[in-house]
VEXVEXBA-637641 format. One record per residue (C-alpha): x, z, y; residue in three letters. Coordinates in pm, whole numbers, plus 32768, in hexadecimal, padded with zeros to 4 digits. Layout:
XZYALA
...
END
This chain:
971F4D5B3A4CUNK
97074C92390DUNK
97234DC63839UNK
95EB4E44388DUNK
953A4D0B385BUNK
95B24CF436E1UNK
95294E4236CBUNK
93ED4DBA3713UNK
93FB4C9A362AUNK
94484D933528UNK
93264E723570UNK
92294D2A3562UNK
92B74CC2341AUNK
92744E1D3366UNK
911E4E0A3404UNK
90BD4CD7338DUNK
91214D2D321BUNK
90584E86323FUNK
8F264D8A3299UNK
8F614C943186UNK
8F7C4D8D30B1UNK
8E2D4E383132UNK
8D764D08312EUNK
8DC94CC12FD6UNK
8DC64DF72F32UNK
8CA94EA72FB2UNK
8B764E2F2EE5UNK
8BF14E8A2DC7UNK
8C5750052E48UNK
8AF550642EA3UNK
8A704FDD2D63UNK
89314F102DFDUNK
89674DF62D01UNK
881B4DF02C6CUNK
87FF4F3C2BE2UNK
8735506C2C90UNK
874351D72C1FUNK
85E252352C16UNK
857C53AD2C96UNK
851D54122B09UNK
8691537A2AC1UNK
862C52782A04UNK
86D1512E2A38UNK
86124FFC2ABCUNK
86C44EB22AB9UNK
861B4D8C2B96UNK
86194C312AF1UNK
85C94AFD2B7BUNK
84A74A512B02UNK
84CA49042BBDUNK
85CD483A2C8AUNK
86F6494A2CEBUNK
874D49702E55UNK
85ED499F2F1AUNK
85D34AD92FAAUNK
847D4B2F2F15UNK
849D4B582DB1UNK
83A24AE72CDAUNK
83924B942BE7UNK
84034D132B9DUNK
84464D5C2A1BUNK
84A74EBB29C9UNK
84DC4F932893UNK
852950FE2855UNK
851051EE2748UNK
83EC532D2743UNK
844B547126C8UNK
841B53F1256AUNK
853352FD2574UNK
83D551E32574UNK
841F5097263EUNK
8364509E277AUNK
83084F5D2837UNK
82954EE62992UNK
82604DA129E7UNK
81D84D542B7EUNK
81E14C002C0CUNK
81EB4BBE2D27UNK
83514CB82D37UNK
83184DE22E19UNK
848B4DAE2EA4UNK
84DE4F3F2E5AUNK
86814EBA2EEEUNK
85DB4E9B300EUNK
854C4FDD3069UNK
868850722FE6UNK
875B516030EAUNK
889450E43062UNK
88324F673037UNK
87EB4F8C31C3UNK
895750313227UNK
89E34F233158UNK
89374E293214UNK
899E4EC3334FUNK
8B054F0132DFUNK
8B384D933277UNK
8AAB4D2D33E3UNK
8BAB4E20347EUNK
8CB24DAE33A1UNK
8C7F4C1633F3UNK
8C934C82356DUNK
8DB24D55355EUNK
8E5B4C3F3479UNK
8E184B16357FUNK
8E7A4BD136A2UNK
8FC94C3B35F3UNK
8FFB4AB13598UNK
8FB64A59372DUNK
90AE4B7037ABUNK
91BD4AEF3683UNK
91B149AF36D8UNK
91F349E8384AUNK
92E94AE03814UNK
93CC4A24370FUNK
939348E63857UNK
93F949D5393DUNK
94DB4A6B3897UNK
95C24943383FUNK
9581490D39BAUNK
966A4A453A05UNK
977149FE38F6UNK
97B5488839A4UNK
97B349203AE3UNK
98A34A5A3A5CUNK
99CB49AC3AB3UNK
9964492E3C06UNK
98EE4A9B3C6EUNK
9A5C4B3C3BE3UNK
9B1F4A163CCDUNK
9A234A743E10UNK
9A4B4BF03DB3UNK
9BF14B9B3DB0UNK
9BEF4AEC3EE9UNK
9B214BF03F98UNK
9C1A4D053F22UNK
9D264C423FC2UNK
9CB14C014109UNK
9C124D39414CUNK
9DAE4DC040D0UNK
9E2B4CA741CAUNK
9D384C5142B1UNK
9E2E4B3A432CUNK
9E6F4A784225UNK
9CE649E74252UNK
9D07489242C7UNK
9C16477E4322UNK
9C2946CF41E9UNK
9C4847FB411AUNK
9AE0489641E3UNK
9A4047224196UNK
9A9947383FFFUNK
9A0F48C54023UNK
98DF484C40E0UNK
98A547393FF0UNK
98D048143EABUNK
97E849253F3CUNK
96DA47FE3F4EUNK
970C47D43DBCUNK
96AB49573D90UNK
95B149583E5CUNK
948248CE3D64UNK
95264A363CA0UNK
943D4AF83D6DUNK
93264A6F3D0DUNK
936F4AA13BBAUNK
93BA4C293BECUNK
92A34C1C3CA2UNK
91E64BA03B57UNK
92BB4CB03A68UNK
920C4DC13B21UNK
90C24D223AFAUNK
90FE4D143994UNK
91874E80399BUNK
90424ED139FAUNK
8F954DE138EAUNK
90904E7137C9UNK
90064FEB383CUNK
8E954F9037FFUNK
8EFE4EDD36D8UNK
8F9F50243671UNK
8E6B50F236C0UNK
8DAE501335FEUNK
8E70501934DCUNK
8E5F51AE34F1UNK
8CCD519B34FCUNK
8CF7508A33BDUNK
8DC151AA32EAUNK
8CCC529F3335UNK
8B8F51FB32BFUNK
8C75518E3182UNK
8CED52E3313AUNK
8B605319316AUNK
8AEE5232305AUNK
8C2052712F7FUNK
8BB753F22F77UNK
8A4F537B2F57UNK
8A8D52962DEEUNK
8BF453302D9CUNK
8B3A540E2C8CUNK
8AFA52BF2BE0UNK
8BCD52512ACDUNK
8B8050B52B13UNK
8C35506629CCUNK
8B5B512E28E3UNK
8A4D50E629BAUNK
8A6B4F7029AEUNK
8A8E4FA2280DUNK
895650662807UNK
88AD4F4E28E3UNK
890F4E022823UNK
88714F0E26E5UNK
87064F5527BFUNK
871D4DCF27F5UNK
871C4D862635UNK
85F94EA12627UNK
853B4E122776UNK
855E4CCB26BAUNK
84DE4D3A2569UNK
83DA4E07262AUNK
83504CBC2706UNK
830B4C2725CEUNK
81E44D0D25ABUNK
81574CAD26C4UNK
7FEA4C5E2683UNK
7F414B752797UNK
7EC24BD728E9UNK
7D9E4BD329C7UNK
7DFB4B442B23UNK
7DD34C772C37UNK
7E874BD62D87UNK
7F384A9F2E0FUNK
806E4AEC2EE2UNK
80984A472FF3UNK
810948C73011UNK
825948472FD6UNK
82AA46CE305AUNK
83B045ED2FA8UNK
838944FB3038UNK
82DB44093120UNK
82BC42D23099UNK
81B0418F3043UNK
807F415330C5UNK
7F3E421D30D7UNK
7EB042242F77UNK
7FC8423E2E32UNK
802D43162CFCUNK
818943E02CB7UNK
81CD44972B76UNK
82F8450E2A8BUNK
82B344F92926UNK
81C8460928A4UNK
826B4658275DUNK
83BA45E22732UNK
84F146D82756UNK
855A474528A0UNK
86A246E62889UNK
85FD458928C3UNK
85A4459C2A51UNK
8528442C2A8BUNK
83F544132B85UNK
831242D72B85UNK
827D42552CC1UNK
812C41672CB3UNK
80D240F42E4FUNK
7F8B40652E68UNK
7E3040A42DAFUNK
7DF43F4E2D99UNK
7E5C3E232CB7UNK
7FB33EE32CC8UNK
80B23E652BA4UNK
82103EDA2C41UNK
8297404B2BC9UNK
83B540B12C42UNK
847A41D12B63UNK
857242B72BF8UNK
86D443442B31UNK
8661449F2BB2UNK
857D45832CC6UNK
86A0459A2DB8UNK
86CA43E32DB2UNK
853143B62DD5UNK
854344A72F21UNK
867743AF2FB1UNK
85DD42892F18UNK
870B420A2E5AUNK
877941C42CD1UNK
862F41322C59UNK
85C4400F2B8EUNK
84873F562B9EUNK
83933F132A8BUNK
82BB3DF72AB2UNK
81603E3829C2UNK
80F33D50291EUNK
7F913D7929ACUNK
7F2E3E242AE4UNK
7E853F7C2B3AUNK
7D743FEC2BF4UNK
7D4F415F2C94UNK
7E3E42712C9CUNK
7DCC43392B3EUNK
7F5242D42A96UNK
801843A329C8UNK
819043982919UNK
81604431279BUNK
8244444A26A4UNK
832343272744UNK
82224254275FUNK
810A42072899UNK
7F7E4221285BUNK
7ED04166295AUNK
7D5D40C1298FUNK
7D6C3F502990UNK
7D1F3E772AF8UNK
7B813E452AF2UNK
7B573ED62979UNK
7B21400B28B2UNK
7C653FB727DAUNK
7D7F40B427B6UNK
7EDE4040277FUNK
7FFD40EB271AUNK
8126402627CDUNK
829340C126F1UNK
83A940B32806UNK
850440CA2722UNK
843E3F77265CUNK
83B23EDF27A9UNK
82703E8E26D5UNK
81173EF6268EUNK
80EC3FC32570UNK
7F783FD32577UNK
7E163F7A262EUNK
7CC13FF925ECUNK
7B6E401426A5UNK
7AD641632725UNK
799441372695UNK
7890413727A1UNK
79AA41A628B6UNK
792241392A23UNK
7A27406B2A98UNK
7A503F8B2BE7UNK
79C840A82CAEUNK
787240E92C08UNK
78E742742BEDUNK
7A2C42B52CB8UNK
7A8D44192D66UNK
7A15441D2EB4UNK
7B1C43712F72UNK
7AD3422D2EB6UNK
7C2841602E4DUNK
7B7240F72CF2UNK
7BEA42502C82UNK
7B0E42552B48UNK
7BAF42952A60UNK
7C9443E72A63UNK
7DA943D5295FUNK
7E6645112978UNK
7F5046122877UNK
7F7547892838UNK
7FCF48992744UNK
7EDC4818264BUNK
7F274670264DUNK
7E92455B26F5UNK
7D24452227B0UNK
7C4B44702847UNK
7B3744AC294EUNK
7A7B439A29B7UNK
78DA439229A8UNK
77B7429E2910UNK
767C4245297CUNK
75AA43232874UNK
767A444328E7UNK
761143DE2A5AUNK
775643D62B03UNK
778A45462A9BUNK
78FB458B2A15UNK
794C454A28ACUNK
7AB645E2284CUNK
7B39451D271DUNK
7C4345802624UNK
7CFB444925B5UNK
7E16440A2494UNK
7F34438D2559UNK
7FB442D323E1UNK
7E2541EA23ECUNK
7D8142612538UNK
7C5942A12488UNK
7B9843BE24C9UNK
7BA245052441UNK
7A9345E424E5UNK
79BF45932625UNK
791046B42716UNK
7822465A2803UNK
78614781294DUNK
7755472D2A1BUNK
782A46FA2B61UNK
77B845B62C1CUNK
790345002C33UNK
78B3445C2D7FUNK
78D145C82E2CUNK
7A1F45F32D93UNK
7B4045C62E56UNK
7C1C45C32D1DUNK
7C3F46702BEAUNK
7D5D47062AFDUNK
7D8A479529A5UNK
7E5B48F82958UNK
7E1B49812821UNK
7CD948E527BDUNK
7C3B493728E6UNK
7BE2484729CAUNK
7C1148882B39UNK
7B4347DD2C4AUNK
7B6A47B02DBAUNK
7A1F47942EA6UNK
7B0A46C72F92UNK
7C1645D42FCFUNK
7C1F45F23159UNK
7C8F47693201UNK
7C0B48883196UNK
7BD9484B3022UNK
7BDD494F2F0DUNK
7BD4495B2D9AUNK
7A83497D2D88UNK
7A2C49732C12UNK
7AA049922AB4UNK
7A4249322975UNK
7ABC49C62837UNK
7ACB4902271CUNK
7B334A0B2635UNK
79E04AB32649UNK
790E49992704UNK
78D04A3B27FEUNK
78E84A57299DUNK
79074AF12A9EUNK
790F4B0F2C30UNK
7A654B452CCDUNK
7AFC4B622E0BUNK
7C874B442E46UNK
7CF94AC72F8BUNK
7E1149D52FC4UNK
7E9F493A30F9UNK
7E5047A43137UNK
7F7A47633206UNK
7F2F46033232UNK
7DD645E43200UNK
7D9444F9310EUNK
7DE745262F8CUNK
7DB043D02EB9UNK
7E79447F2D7FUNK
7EB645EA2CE7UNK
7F2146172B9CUNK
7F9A47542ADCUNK
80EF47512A20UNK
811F48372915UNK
8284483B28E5UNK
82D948902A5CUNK
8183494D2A8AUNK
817848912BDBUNK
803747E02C8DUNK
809D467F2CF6UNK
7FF145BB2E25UNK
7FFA44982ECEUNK
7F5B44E0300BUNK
7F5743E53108UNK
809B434330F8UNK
815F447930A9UNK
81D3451B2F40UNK
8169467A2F33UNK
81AF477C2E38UNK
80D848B92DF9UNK
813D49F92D27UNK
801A4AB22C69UNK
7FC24BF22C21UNK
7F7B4C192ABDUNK
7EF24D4F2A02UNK
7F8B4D3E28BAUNK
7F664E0B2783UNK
80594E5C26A5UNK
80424E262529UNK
80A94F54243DUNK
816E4F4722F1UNK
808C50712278UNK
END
């Protein structure tokens, strides 16, 4: 009886290395790892723009070559998640499902059959000595005695519990045969795929990616700035603070340089908290606290070269606060700025002043009285804080619900509450304006803070409490060598 037991162990052993091995080797045999074979056969390879992991992308960079052997481009943000809608990236998905099943279930029935099975072995002996005595008194029916039918009675008692676990063998019998079937659908969707990509040579191809990946890089640095066509959808960090606050990462410095800043409050705030990277900020852990030396007021803050512009508590002063020194580098009046809440965006917070970053450097928006409360948008040095060049856009700031710079354009919403839109842009490149109107969700219904970053081409928002991140659209154009 125990032979056919080790038989079984044997056969759950060589399953469970078939499913290892499965498990581990399969991504890489269907080939989804970031490349896609487009329908012209042109290679596309999907890079992440922003913090790795999240399931939407947010950015999709690709690069081929046209029939001329000429670097083509694309760049779309928010990414349109092409793995997605792929056949194969769905039987993968399906497969690895499958797979984890079929790989617990085996674990369940191994474990109960190496119990069980050690069960049988102890009680090996004990059957062979019942199975002896048996044989003998069914030979000599008289040489059963009392005492002999007590120890036979008593032994039979200690097998017993066996039945049960017989009983369980042929339950698992039945488990190991589904398993089996299973398996046999597994190898057929694998042959499937395998047949599907096998043309592939994944070597070559992964050579002739990492070379599309130098070209795609040469090739984004002709990107030309973009006008904003869309908003994707919202994307929460974290929920965190009160009501009314500021988030940022620094607008300019290297990516390889992930800190986020966190300001809570729009009022006499002084207590900034920096996080190591995107992934401690969203668990709230590894930060240090800055204490400035004078306090804020409103929400209009932004990180800049390693440094944080910010309007001064109940003044139209600018200081630039360096965090690696702990010290302020620099203060200087707005000229004529409203300040206090004379002109803030229509949720109040003494949100006069705007200071915000894109492609171009470092503004400004704010208003005066002689340009009665409409917008002015600012260019400032960020070495003196003077100005460079002023436009006055004739948007009343008090029905803004905030405002942000891409590209020398400024972008205005007609609402902080639900419902809001970017509802009008200004163009400082040609002075002049224009009507828009691009949707985005409000999730929580009340934005105090939204501010553009360049390097991660990213809207970020502080909207009631919660961290919120935005992709955007961006028609770009690309600049020729001639």
């Amino acid at each position: 009886m125990s032979v056919p037991m080790l038989k079984i162990g044997a056969v759950l052993s060589t399953m469970a290395m078939v499913t290892n091995w499965m498990s581990q080797t399969l991504p890489s045999l269907v080939g989804l790892n970031g490349t896609i074979i487009s329908p012209d056969g042109t290679h596309e390879r999907i890079v992440s723009g922003l913090y790795p992991g999240s399931e939407e992308g947010w950015q999709v960079y690709s690069t081929a070559s046209d029939p001329d052997g000429r670097c083509v481009c694309t760049v779309v943000a928010p990414a349109r998640n092409l793995c997605k809608r792929d056949p194969r990236s769905r039987q993968l998905r399906l497969l690895t499902e499958q797979v984890q099943n079929v790989s617990q279930s085996m674990e369940v029935v191994d474990l109960r059959t190496s119990r069980d099975l050690q069960y049988v072995r102890d009680s090996e002996p004990l059957l062979r000595g019942v199975d002896g005595r048996l044989h003998t008194y069914v030979a000599s029916p008289r040489t059963l005695t009392t005492k002999g039918l007590q120890e036979l009675k008593g032994q039979m008692s200690q097998l017993r519990p066996l039945l049960s676990v017989v009983e369980q063998y042929r339950l698992d019998l039945q488990t190991l045969a589904t398993l089996r079937l299973e398996l046999l659908n597994l190898s057929i969707i694998l042959t499937a795929i395998q047949e599907e990509v096998g043309a592939y040579d994944y070597e070559e191809l992964q050579q002739r990616v990492l070379l599309l990946e130098t070209r795609l890089h040469s090739c984004m640095n002709k990107l030309g700035c973009g006008r904003l066509t869309a908003v994707s959808g919202p994307i929460t960090v974290r929920a965190s603070g009160s009501r009314f606050g500021s988030w940022m990462t620094d607008a300019m410095i290297p990516s390889s340089d992930s800190r986020v800043w966190s300001m809570d409050g729009y009022y006499k705030g002084r207590r900034v908290l920096e996080y190591r990277t995107m992934g401690d900020f969203t668990k709230g852990q590894n930060f240090v606290q800055h204490l400035l030396p004078h306090p804020w007021a409103g929400t209009g803050h932004v990180v800049y070269n390693g440094s944080l512009y910010y309007n001064k508590h109940q003044s139209n002063i600018l200081i630039q606060y360096h965090f690696r020194s702990r010290s302020v580098l620099l203060q200087r009046s707005l000229s004529g700025a409203g300040y206090n809440n004379t002109f803030p965006y229509s949720w109040g917070g003494s949100s006069d002043i705007d200071l915000m970053a894109d492609e171009t450097g470092l503004w400004a928006v704010y208003t005066t009285i002689p340009n009665a409360g409409n917008i002015m948008v600012s260019r400032l040095d960020p070495r003196t804080l003077e100005v460079a060049q002023s436009w006055d856009t004739g948007f009343p700031k008090r029905s803004a619900g905030e405002a942000f710079m891409i590209c020398g354009t400024l972008y205005v919403t007609n609402s902080h509450l639900a419902g809001a839109k970017v509802h009008f842009a200004y163009h400082t490149n040609s002075s002049t304006y224009e009507y828009t109107d691009i949707p985005f969700h409000n999730q929580y219904s009340h934005i105090s803070m939204m501010d553009y970053n360049p390097r991660e081409r990213a809207l970020y928002t502080w909207n009631n409490g919660h961290q919120v991140l935005y992709n955007v659209t961006l028609f770009h154009v690309i600049r020729s060598d001639g």
